[in-house]
C-alpha positions in Angstrom: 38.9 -34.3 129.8 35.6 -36.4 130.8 36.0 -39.6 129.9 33.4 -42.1 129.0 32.3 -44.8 131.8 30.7 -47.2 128.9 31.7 -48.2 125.8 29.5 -47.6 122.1 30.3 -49.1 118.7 30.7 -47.1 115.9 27.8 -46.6 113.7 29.5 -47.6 110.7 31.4 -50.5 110.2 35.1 -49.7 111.1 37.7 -50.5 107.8 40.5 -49.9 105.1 39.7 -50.7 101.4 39.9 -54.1 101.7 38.7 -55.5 105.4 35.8 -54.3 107.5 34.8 -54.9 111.3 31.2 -55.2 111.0 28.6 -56.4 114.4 28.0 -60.1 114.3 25.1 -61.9 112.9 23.3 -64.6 114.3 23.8 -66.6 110.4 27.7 -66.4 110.9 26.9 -68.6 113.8 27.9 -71.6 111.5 31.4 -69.6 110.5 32.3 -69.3 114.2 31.9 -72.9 115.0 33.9 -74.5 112.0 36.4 -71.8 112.8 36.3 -72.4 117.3 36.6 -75.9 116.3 40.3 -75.4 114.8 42.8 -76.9 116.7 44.8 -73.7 117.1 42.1 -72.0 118.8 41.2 -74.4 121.1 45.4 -74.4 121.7 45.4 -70.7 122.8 41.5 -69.9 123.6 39.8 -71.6 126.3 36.6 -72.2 124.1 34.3 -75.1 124.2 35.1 -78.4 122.5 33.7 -79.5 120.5 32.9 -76.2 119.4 29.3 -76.8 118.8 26.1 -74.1 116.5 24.7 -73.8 119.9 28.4 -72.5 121.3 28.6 -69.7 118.3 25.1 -68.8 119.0 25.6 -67.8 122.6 28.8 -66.2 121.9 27.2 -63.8 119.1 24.4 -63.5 121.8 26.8 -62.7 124.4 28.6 -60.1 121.8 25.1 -58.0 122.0 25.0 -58.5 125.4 28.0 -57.0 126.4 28.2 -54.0 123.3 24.5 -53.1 125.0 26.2 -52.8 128.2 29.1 -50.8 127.0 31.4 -53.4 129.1 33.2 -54.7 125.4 32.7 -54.4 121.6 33.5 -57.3 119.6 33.4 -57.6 116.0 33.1 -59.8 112.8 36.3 -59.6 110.4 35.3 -60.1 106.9 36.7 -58.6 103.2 34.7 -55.8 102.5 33.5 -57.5 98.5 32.3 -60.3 100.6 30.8 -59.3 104.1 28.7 -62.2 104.7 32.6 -64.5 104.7 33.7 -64.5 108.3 37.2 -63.9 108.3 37.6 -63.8 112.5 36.7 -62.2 115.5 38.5 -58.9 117.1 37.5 -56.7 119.9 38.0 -54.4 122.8 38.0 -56.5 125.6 38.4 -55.3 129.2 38.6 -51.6 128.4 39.3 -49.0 131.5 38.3 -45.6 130.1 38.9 -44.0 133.2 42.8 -44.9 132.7 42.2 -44.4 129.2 43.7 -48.0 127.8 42.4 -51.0 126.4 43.3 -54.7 125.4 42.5 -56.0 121.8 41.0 -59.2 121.4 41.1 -61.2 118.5 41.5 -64.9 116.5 41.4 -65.9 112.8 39.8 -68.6 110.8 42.4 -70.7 109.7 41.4 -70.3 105.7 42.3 -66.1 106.6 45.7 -66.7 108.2 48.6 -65.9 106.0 47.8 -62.8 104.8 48.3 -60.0 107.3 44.6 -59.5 108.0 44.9 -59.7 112.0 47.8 -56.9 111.9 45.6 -55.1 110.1 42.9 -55.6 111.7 44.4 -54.7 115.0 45.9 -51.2 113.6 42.2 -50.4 112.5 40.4 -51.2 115.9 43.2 -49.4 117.6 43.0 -46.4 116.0 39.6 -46.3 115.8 39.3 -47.0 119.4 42.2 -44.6 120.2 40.4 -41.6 118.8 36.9 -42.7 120.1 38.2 -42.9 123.6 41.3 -40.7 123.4 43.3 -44.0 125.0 46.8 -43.5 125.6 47.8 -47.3 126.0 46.3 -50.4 123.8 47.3 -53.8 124.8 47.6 -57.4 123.3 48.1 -60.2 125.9 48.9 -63.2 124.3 50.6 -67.0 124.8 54.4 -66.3 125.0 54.5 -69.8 122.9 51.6 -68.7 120.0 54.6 -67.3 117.7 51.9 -66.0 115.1 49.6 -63.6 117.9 53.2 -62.8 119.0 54.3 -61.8 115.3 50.9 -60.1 114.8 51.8 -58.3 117.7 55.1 -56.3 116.4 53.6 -56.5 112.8 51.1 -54.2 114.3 53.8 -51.8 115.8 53.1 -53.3 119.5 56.2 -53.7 121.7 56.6 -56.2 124.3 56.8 -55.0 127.5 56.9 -57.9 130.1 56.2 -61.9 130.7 53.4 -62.5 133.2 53.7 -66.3 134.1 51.1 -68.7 134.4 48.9 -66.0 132.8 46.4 -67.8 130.4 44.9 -71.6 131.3 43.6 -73.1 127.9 42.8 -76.9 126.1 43.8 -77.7 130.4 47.8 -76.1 129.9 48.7 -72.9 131.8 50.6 -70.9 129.5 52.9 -67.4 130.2 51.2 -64.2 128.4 53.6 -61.8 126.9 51.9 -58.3 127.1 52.7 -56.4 124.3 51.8 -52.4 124.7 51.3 -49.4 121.7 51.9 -45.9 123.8 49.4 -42.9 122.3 49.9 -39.7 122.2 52.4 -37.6 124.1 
């Protein structure tokens, strides 16, 4: 098997019946602050705060970037009646296609949390991604303390495989990441 040293989106968007992962737009820009500006997200993300237009700008500008460059592909979780309602963000974040794994990236406005969207979202972009790059691992690295990225983790079917301490710095407070892993294939 050759694999790929770059990564490329899909041409469609990626989703079930009810969500899609769909490239961002520069007019969600307002959606990503309001949502960057939760206190949650600044708890677990090391974003910007205040979370300002001009922040969500550059970091739908530095989506393109990096999708152009094959280095990540990030994407815009909405409801597939309403696409233009920015439900979160999830990607593929430091991918190695060479040893055929990938970490998921992802966080969720707080008006979408509640209903099992992120799990969802998370099976999507790792099977889509699983067949697109024939992976064999997928990962989630997340705060050992954020109990919901932790319970979207198993909801997802991702087991927990170890503790890395001091892992993540965020909002100034070093926090331990628990990586949680889903095996493909045999």
């Amino acid at each position: 098997m050759s694999s790929p040293e770059r990564l490329t989106g899909p041409t469609e968007p990626i989703g079930d019946g009810e969500l899609a992962l769909r490239d961002w737009r520069e007019e969600d820009a307002p959606q990503v602050a309001a949502a960057c500006n939760d206190p949650e997200i600044q708890r677990w993300i090391p974003v910007p705060s205040p979370y300002r237009l001009e922040d969500a700008l550059e970091y739908i500008q530095m989506r393109a970037a990096e999708r152009e460059a094959g280095r990540e592909l990030r994407f815009a979780l909405v409801r597939r009646d309403d696409e233009s309602a920015v439900l979160g963000s999830i990607g593929i974040v430091r991918p190695s296609l060479r040893d055929r794994r990938a970490e998921i990236g992802y966080w969720l406005a707080p008006t979408a949390r509640g209903h099992g969207y992120t799990a969802r979202a998370v099976r999507m972009l790792g099977d889509w991604a699983a067949a697109a790059y024939e992976l064999r691992r997928l990962e989630l690295i997340v705060a050992v303390d954020n109990g919901a990225s932790c319970a979207v983790a198993r909801a997802a079917g991702y087991r927990q495989e170890a503790v890395l301490s001091r892992y993540i710095v965020s909002g100034g407070e070093e926090h331990d990441a628990a990586v949680f892993a889903l095996l493909l294939g045999t």
